[in-house]
N, C-alpha and C positions, 0 to 999 in steps of 0.2 A: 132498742138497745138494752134497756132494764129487763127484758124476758131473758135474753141469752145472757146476759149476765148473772142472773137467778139459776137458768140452769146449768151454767159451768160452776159456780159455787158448788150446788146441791151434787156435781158428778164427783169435784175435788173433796167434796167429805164422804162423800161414796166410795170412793179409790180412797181416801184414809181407812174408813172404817172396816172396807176388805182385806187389806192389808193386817191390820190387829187380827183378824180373824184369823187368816189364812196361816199368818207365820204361827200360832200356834197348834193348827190342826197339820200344820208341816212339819212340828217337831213332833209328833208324836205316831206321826206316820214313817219320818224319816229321810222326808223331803228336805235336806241340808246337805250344805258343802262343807267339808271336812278339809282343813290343814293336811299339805303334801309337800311334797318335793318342790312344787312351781306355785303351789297356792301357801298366801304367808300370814293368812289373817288367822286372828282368835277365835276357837271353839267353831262347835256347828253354826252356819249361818243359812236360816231358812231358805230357799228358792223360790219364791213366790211373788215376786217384782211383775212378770210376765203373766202369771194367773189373775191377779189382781186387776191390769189393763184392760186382759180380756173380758173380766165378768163386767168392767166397768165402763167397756165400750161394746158389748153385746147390748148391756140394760138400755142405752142410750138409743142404739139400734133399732133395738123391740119398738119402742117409743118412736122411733122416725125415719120408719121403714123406704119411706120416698126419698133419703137423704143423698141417695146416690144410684147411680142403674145397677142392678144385681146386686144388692143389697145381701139377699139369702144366701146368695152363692158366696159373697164375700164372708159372710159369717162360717158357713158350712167351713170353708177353707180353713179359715183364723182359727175355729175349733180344732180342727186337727190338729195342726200344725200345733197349739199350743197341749194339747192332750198328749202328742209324739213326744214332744219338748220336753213333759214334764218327766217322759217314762225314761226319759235319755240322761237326766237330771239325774234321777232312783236308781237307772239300771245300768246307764253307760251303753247305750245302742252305738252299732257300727256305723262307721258316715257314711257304709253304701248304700245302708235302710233307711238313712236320713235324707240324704238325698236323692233315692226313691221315691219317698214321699214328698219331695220339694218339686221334683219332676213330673208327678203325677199330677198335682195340686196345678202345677203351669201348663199342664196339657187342658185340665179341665176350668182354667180360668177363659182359655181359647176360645176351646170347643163349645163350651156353654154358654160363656159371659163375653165373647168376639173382643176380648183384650188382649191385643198382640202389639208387638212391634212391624208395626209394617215400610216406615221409612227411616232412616237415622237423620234425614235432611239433607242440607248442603253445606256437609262439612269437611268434604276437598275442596270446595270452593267450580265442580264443573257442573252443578246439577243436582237435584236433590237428588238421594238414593233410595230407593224402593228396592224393599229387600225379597217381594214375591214371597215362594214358596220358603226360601231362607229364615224368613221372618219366624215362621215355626221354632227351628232352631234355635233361632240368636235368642226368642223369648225368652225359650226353658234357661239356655246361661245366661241370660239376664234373670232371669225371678232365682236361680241357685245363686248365682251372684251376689245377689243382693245379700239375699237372707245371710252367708258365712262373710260376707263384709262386714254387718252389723254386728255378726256372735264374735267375728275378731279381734274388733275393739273390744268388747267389755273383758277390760284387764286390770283396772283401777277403777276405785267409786266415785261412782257419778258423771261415768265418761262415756257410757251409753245412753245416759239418760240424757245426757248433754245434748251428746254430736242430735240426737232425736230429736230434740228441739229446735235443733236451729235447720234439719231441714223441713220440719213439720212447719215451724215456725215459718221458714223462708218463700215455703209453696204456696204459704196460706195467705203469704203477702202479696207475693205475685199471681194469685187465684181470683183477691181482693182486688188488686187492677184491674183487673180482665172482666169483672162483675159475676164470678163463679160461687156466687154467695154460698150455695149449699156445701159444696169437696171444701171450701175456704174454714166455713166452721164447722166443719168436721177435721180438718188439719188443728180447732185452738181446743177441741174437746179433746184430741191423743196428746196436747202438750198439756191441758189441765188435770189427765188422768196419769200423768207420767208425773209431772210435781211432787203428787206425794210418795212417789216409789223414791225417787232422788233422794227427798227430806230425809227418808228412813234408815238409805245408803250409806249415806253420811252421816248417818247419826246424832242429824238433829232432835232425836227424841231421845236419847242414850246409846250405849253401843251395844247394852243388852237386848236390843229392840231393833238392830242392823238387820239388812235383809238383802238378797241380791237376786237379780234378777233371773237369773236362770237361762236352761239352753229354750225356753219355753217364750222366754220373754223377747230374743232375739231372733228367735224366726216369727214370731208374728210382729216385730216393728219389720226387718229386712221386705217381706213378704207385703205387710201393709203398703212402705215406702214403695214397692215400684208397683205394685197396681195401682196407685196415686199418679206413681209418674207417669204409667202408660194410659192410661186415664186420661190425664191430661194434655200430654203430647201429642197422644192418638186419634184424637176426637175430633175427624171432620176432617175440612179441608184448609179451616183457620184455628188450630188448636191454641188452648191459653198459654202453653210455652211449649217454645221448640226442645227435639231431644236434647239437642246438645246443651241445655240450661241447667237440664236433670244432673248431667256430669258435675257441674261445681254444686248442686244441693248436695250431692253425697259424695264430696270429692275426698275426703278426708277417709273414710271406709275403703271408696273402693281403689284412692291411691297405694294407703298401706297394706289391704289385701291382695292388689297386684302387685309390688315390691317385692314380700314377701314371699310369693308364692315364686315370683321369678327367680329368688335368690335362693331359696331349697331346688328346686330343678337344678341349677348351677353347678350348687355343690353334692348333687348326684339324690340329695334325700326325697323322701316324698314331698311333694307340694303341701298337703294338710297333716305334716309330721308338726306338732306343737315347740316352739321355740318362745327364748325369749327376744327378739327382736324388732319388735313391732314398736311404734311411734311412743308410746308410751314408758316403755323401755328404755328407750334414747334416752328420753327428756331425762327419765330417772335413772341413769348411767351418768350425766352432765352433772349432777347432781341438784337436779331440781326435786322438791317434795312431791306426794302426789296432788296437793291440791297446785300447788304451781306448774303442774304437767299439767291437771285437769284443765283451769283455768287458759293456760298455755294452747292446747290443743283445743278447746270449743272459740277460740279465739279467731285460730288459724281456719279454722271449719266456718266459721259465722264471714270472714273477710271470703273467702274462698263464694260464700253463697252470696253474698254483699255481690259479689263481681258478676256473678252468674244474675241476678237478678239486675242489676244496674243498666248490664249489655243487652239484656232481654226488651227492656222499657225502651231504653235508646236503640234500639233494631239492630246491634251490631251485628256484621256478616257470619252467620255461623262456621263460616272455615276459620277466621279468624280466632272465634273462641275458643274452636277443637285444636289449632294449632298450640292457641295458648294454655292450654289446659292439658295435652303431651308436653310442655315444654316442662310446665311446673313438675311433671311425672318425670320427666327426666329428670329435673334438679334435684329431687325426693329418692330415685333410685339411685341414680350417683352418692349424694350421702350417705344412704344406707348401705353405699357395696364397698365405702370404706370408713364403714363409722366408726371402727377399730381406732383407725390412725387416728382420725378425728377428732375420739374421746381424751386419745393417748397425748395429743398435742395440746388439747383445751390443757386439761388435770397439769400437763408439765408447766403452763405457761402459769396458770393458777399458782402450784406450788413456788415459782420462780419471784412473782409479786411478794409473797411473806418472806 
């Protein structure tokens, strides 16, 4: 217990000290986000949240090459993706070249590294379902999935670094059950190299010294997150948790990015046309602050993985929890298809009390 503990210190000052570094070889290259129309923070704020994780979970890597199967291949990936990320950051790349390269990346997780989706379980309740050749498919929109769940949240500080936590956090518990000791500490060394990206975000060292994660940062947790979860769920014939568990570790992403997504088709726009409407929005329309959305929403995402993990332990029937986990998506898209009136009736009812 005193070795691993030695070495998650030594990574978290490691992930600090890259951080200093990075954010200023990012201002001088140009690697910053700049005040706009939809972005409302002060001055350039470096992009280096996502660079940082990467070198600080490569180093760890190097070091403990047997931590996990395909190891190399999972690096090979994470480098790209984080190297795409950065130049999307700088240059603003198309999201057909982005997710080109997300697609590519999940062909070659397959093909190389035999990490697919091949069952979803039994979550109609008549038989487990083996997806055969389909499996191909649903992967790649799974591994895209993922990764633009994750970039769609980071809309307020520290609410990527959050929701990342609590399901790095929550796999790692239930990995820890199961006696998956190696994927298990390797889920607390992404949450101890993510720590100081948070700190920075938020401006626990000053706000001259704020940093944000980047498009860099978000496709390698997305992309991390479900080769963890297919990893895990895929593995054998007694896997350490079933698919349908994975749904509440990242319910909170991939609720709001299906919402979302449904609700621009609706009104005729692109699906990935940028709005402000996402969960974090809400809260901050209600008139909550950002840390009381923050706090708010990693709340709702830790009870949501609480449930996921609880029904896991106790074997509850997986149609069960897939019904229970559309119901809540429905309760979530209903809200949000009249969050107008919603707001409009809070705010009256508000005013009406003074």
């Amino acid at each position: 217990m005193f070795i691993p503990f030695v070495d998650l210190a030594f990574l978290f000052f490691f992930s600090l000290a890259s951080l200093f570094l990075l954010r200023k070889i990012a201002k001088k290259i140009g690697l910053v986000d700049k005040p706009n129309e939809r972005k409302f923070h002060n001055g350039a704020i470096p992009l280096v949240g996502g660079i940082s994780i990467c070198v600080s979970l490569l180093y760890f890597l190097l070091n403990n090459q047997s931590i996990i199967p395909n190891v190399h291949l999972y690096a090979g990936c994470i480098l790209i993706l984080v190297f795409v990320g950065a130049l999307d950051d700088k240059f603003d790349l198309s999201f057909k070249l982005r997710f080109a390269v997300q697609a590519g990346l999940s062909v070659a997780m397959m093909t190389l590294g035999g990490i697919e989706l091949h069952t979803i379980g039994n979550v109609f309740g008549s038989g487990e379902v083996d997806l055969g050749w389909l499996g191909y498919v649903v992967t790649i929109f799974a591994v895209v999935g993922a990764i633009n769940a994750f970039n769609m949240v980071d809309g307020i500080d520290g609410l990527l670094g959050g929701l990342s936590i609590v399901t790095f956090g929550g796999l790692g518990i239930m990995l820890t059950y199961d006696g998956q000791a190696n994927i298990a500490y390797l889920c607390m060394v992404l949450v101890t190299v993510i720590v100081p990206y948070i700190l920075l975000n938020l401006g626990a060292f000053g706000r001259k010294r704020k940093i944000f994660m980047g498009d860099a940062g978000s496709m390698l947790i997305g992309f991390t997150v479900i080769w963890f979860l297919l990893l895990s769920s895929q593995n054998g014939s007694n896997p350490p948790l079933r698919p349908v568990t994975a749904l509440w570790l990242i319910a909170v992403p991939l609720m709001d990015m299906a919402a979302i997504m449904i609700r621009r088709v609706r009104r005729g726009d692109s699906p990935f046309k940028p709005d402000r409407e996402h969960l974090h929005h809400i809260f901050q329309r209600l008139g909550f602050s950002s840390t009381q959305t923050l706090i708010a929403i990693c709340s709702i995402a830790s009870l949501y993985a609480g449930i996921g993990i609880y029904s896991e332990i106790k074997a509850i029937p997986e149609y069960i929890m897939f019904y229970a986990f559309m119901g809540c998506f429905g309760i979530y898209l209903t809200i949000l298809s009249n969050i107008w009136k919603i707001t409009s009736f809070l705010r009256k009812k508000s005013v009406n009390k003074f």
